[in-house]
C-alpha positions in Angstrom: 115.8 185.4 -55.3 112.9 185.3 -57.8 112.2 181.3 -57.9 109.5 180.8 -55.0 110.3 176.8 -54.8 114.1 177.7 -54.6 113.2 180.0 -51.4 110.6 177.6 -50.0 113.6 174.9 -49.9 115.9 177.5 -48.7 114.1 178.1 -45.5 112.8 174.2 -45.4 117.0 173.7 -45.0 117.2 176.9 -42.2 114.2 175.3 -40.2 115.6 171.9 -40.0 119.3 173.2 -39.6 117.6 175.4 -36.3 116.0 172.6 -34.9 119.3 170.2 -35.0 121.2 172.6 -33.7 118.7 173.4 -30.4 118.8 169.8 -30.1 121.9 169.2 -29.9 122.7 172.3 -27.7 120.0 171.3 -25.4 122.0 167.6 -25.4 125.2 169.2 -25.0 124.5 171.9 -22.3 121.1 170.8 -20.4 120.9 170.0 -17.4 119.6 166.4 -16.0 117.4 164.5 -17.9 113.7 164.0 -16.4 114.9 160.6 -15.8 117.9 161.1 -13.7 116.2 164.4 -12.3 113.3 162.1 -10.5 113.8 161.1 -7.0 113.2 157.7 -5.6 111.7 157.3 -2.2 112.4 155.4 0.3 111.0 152.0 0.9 110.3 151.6 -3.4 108.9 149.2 -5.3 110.4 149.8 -9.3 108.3 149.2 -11.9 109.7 148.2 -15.6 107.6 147.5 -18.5 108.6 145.0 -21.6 106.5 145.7 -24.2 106.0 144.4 -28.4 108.9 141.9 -29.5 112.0 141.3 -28.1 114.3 142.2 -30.7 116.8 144.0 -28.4 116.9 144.1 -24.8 119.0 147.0 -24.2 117.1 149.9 -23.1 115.5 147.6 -20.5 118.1 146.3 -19.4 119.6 149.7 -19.4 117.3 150.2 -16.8 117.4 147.7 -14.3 121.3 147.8 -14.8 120.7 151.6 -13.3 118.0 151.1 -10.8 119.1 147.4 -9.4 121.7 148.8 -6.9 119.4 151.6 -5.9 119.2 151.0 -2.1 116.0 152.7 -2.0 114.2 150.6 -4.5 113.3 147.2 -2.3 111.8 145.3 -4.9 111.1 145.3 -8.6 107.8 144.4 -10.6 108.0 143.8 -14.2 104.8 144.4 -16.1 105.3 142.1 -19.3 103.1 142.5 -22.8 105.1 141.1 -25.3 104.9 138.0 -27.6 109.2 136.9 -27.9 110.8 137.4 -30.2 114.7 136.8 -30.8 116.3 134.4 -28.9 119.1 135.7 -27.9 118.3 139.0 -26.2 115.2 136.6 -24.6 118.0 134.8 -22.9 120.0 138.3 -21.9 116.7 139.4 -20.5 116.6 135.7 -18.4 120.1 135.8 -17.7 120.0 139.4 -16.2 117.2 138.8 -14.0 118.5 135.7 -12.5 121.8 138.0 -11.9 120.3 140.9 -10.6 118.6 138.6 -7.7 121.4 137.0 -6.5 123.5 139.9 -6.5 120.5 142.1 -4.7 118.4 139.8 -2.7 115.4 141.7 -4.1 112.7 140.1 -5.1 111.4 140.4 -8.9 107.7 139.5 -9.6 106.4 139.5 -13.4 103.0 140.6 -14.3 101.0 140.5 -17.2 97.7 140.9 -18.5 98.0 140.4 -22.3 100.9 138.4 -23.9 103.3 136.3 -22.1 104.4 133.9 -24.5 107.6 132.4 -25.9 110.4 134.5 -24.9 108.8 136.8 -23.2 108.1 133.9 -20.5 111.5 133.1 -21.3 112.1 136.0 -19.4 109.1 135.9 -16.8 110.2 132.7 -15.2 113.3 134.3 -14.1 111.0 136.1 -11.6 110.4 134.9 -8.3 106.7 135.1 -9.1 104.4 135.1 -11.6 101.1 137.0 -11.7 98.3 136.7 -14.6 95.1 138.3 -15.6 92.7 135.1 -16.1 92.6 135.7 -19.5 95.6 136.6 -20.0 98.0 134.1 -22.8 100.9 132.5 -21.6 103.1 129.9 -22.6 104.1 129.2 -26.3 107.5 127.4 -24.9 108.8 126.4 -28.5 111.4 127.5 -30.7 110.2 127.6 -34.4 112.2 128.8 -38.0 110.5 130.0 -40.9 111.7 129.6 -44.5 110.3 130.0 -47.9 111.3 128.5 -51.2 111.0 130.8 -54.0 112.0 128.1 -56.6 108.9 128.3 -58.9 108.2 132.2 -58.5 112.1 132.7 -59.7 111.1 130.7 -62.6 108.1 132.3 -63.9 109.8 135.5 -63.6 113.0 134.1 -65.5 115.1 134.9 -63.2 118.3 132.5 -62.2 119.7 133.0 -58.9 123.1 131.0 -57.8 125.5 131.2 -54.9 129.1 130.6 -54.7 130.3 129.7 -51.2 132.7 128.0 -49.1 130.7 125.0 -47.8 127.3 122.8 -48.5 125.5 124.6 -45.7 126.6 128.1 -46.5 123.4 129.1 -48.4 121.2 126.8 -46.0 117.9 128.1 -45.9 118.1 130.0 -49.0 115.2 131.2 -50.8 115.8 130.3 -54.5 116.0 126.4 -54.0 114.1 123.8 -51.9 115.7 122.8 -48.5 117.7 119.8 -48.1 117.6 117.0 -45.8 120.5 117.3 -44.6 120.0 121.2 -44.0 116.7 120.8 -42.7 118.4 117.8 -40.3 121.0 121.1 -39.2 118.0 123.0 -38.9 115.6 120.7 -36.8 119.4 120.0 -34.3 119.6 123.8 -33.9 116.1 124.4 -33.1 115.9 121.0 -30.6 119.1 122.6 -28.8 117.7 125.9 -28.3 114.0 124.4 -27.2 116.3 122.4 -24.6 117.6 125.3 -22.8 114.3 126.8 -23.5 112.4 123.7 -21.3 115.3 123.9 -18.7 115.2 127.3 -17.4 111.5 126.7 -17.5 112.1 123.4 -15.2 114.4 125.6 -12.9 112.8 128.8 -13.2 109.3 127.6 -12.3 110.5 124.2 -10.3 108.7 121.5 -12.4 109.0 118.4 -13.4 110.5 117.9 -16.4 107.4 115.7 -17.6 105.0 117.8 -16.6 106.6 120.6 -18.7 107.6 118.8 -21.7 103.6 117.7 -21.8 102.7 121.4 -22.4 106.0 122.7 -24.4 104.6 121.9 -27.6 104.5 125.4 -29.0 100.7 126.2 -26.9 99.1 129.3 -25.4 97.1 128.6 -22.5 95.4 131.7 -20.4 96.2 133.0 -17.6 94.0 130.6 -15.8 95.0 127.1 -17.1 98.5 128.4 -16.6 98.0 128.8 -12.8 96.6 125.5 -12.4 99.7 123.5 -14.2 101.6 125.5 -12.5 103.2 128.2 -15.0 102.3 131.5 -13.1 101.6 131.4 -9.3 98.5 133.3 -8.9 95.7 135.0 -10.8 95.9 139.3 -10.8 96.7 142.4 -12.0 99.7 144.7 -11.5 98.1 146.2 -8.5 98.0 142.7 -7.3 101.4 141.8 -8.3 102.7 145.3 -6.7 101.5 143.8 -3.6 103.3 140.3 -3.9 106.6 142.2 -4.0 106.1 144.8 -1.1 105.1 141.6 1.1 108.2 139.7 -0.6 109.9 142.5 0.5 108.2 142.6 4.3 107.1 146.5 3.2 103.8 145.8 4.5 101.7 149.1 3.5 104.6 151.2 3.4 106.1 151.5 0.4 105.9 153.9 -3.0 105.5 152.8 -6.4 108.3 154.4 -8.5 107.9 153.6 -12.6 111.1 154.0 -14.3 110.8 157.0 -16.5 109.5 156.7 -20.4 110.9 158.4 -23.2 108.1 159.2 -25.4 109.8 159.1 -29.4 109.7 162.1 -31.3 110.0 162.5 -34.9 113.6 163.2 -34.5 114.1 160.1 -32.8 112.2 157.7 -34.9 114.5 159.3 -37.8 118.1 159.0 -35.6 117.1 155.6 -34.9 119.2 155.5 -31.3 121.5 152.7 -31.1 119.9 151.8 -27.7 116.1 151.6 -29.0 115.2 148.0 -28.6 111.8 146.1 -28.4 109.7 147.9 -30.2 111.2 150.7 -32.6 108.2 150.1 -35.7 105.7 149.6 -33.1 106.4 153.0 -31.5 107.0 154.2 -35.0 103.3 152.9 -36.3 101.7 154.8 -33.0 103.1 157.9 -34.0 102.5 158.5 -37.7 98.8 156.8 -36.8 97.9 160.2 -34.7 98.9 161.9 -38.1 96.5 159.7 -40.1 92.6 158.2 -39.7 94.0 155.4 -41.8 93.0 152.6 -39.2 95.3 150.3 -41.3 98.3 152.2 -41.0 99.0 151.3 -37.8 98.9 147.3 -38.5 100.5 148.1 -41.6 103.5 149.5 -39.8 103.5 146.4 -37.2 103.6 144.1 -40.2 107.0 145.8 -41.2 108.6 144.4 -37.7 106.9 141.1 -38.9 109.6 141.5 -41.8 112.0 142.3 -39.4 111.9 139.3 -37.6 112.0 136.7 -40.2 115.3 138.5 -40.4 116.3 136.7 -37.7 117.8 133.3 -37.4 115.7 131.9 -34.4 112.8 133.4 -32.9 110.9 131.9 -29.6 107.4 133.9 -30.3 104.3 131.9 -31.3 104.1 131.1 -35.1 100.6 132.8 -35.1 101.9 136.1 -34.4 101.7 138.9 -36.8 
């Protein structure tokens, strides 16, 4: 074969047809993963991280729905970084907590240093405690929609965009035409119902008043200080700290083992593949990747500012409106 590009895509195609094919073989025919291979000790205390925005819950959950019954593993600390995101998977991650404690008796304590705001601490006040680096921002209890009217734009570029639906509030929220008051009514009911259940698990989660709540569930971030002293974490720490809340919730004393659930590090392969069961943070772990390749320090924000994108795509998100 005399063409030289013809032959250079030739063995391109061979190279990527060998390295699919150990893959799967290796997937097929290997033995345990490194996850399932690692033992737990006794007396354990099981660490799972939530990291970057909560778009999907299920490899976490994944998690705890494997390690819960573990009789080994006495209690569980949950090391949180995340700003919200969706609200529905927040509410899975709440509502699987709660579960998981009354099913196991084990106690669950949250920690986090950095971000613990909107659903996120949805899902922290599930725990039986709360533990926060001083400076540390929690809080952002608030619900909030984001639309934009493209009206004018659409006009200066002569273009004429039209729906045909079934109903008035079909294209609600649409981009080519200014909002309503009646949609924007819809809108504000939808978001007041959702900040409702959002105040309530709150309430029960954290046992507070409901005016003493609804004074600071305007949307804030407080630190990790202010937020001990209302009353929205229990005490000031780090995870070593909060690792030592659970093994005394747990009566381990000093005898215990910390065992962290097992990471996955993404590949090239994987980031392509796009697992069904990759959740929080798929363009954040994709940005980290491709910015070991590059000395672009943008690239990395660049890439975070595509799951930005991403979550406007959603309907409702509990994540403060700052965030980007």
């Amino acid at each position: 074969m005399k063409n030289p590009f013809v032959r250079f895509i030739i063995v391109i195609l061979v190279i990527v047809g060998l390295v699919s094919t150990v893959k799967w073989i290796s997937g097929m025919v290997g033995s345990k993963s490194s996850e399932e291979a690692m033992l737990v000790s006794k007396n354990s205390i099981l660490q799972l991280d939530l990291e970057g925005v909560i778009m999907n819950g299920k490899k976490f959950l994944k998690k705890l729905k494997k390690y819960k019954d573990e009789d080994k593993i006495k209690a569980i600390v949950i090391n949180i970084n995340s700003p919200g995101g969706a609200v529905g998977p927040s509410q899975e991650l709440y509502a699987a907590i709660k579960a998981l404690k009354e099913e196991t008796k084990k106690p669950v304590i949250c920690s986090s240093s950095g971000l613990l705001a909107s659903g996120a601490y949805y899902t922290a006040v599930a725990c039986d405690k709360i533990v926060v680096a001083p400076g540390a921002l929690v809080g952002s209890i608030g619900v909030i929609m984001e639309f934009a009217n493209l009206e004018k734009l659409y006009d200066w570029a002569k273009i004429s965009r039209f729906s045909i639906n079934s109903g008035k509030f079909k294209d609600s929220g649409a981009e080519y035409r200014a909002m309503r008051p009646d949609e924007k009514a819809l809108f504000q009911d939808l978001i007041n119902d959702v900040y409702g259940q959002f105040k309530q698990a709150v309430i029960d989660g954290r046992k507070m008043k409901d005016e003493v709540v609804s004074q600071y569930a305007d949307g804030r971030v407080m630190t990790g200080k202010q937020a001990v002293a209302l009353g929205f974490a229990d005490q000031l720490g780090t995870l070593d700290d909060a690792i030592k809340v659970a093994a005394e919730a747990a009566n381990l004393g000093t005898d215990y083992k910390l065992f962290e659930a097992p990471k996955k590090k993404p590949s090239f392969w994987d980031l392509l593949e796009q697992q069904d069961d990759d959740d929080l943070n798929s363009a954040e772990e994709a940005a980290r990747y491709f910015s070991k390749f590059s000395s672009d320090k943008g690239m990395e924000a660049s890439i975070r500012k595509v799951l930005r994108v991403q979550g406007l795509n959603q309907p409702m998100l509990i994540m403060p409106g700052f965030w980007e």
